[in-house]
C-alpha positions in Angstrom: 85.2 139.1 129.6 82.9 137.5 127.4 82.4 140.3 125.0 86.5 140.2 124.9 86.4 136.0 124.2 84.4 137.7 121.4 86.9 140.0 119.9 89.9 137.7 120.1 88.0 135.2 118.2 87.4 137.7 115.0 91.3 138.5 115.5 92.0 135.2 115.4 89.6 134.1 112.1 90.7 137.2 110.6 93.9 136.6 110.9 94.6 132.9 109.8 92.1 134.5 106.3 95.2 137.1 106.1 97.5 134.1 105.9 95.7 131.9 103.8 96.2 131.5 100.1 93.5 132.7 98.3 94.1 129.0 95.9 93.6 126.6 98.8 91.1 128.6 101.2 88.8 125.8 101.2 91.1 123.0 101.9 93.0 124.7 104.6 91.8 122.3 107.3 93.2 124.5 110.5 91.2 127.5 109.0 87.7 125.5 108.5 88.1 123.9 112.5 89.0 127.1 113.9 85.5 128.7 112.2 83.9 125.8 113.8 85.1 126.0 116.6 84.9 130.2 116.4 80.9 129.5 115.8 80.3 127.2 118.6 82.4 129.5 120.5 80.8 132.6 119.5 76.9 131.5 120.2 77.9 130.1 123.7 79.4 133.8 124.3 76.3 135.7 123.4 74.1 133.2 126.0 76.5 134.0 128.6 76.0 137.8 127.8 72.5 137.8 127.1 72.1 136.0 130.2 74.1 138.6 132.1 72.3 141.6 130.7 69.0 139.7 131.9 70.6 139.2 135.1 71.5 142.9 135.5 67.8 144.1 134.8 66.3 141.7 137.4 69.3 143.2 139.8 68.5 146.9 138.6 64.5 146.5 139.2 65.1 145.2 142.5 67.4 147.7 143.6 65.3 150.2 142.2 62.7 148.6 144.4 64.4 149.6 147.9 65.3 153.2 146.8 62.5 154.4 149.1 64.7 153.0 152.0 67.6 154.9 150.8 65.6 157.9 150.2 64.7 158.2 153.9 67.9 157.0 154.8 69.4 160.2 153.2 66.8 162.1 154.7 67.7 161.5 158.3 71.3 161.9 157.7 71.2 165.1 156.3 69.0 166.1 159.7 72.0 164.7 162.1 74.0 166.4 160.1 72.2 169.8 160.4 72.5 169.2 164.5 76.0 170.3 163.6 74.3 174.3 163.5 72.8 174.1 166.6 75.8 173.1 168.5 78.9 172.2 167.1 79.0 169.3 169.5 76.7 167.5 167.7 78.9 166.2 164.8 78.0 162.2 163.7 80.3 160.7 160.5 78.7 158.8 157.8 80.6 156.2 158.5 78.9 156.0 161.9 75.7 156.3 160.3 76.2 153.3 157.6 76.8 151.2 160.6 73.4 152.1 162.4 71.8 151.6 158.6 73.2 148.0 158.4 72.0 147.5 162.2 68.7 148.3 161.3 68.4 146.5 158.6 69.9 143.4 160.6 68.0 144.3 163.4 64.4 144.8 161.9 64.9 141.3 160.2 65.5 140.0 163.7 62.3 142.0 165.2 60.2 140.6 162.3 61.2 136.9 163.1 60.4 137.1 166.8 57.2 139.5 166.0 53.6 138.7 164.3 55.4 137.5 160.8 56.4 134.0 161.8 53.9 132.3 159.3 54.5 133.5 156.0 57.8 132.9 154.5 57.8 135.9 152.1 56.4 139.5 152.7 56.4 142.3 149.3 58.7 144.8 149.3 56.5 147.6 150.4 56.1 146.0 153.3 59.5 145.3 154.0 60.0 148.5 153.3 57.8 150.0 155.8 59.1 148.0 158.4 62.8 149.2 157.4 61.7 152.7 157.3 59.9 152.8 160.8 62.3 150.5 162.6 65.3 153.0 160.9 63.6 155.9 162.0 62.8 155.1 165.3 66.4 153.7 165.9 68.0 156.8 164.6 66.0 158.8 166.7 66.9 157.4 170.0 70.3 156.9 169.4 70.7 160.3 168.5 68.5 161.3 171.5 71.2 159.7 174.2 73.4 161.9 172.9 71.4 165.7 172.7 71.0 168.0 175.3 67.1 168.4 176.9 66.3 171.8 175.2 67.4 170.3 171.7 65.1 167.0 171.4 62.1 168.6 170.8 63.5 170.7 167.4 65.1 167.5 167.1 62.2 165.7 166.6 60.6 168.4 164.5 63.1 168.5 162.0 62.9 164.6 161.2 58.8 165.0 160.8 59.7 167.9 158.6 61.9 166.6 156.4 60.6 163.5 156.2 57.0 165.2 155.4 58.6 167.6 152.7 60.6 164.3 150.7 57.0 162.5 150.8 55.8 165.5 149.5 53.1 166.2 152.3 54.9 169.9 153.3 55.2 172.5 150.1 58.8 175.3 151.3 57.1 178.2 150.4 
């Protein structure tokens, strides 16, 4: 938008310079108040958008903060959806799976109010992000686990250590 307010402004200037007589430049009035106002215009512009690029690096580092979280959120989906090759039964849409995500994240905020946390008003991010992970983990696990036969909960089980062990980097695939 702003970058746009930008470009209609040099349309504008350069146009009313087309027009004007080459004799009278400096006494056309119209032409001198629209540069005025074209310069006031133009430094309020690149604030606004030097403001927003600011704004879209703070937003950017802190997103780039919680990838972890995502990371193992991938993680365990791609394990539900390998249940799919042990018995077609087992089939769970990402769509399902977003919901359980937002419920953990909801849900973990909850736990942390009620829990040890009450004092302090702010925890970092890699603690938040612990908790996320763990409580996500755990909640995955035993929702999933209402739904699997006996036999398959163990290998269950060990294909969530495993995966999350190779993504951390702890298991080498030979």
């Amino acid at each position: 938008q702003n970058k746009k307010t930008l470009k209609e402004l040099e349309d504008k200037i350069l146009d009313l310079l087309k027009k004007a007589d080459a004799a009278t430049i400096l006494d056309d009035e119209h032409l001198i108040n629209t540069l005025d106002t074209s310069k006031v215009t133009s430094e309020k512009v690149k604030h606004q958008i030097k403001v927003a690029e600011e704004t879209s690096k703070k937003i950017n580092e802190s997103r780039n903060e919680y990838r972890p979280a995502a990371i193992r959120s991938s993680v365990l989906y791609f394990v539900l959806n390998d249940l799919a090759r042990i018995d077609p039964m087992y089939q769970f849409s990402l769509q399902w799976y977003n919901d359980l995500f937002k419920m953990s994240i909801d849900d973990s905020k909850q736990q942390k109010k009620k829990g040890k946390g009450r004092g302090k008003s702010k925890q970092s991010v890699s603690k938040r992000l612990r908790e996320l992970n763990n409580y996500h983990t755990e909640s995955v696990y035993k929702t999933v686990c209402q739904s699997l036969f006996e036999r398959h909960k163990l290998l269950y089980s060990f294909q969530i250590c495993t995966s999350i062990l190779k993504e951390e980097g702890k298991i080498i695939p030979e």
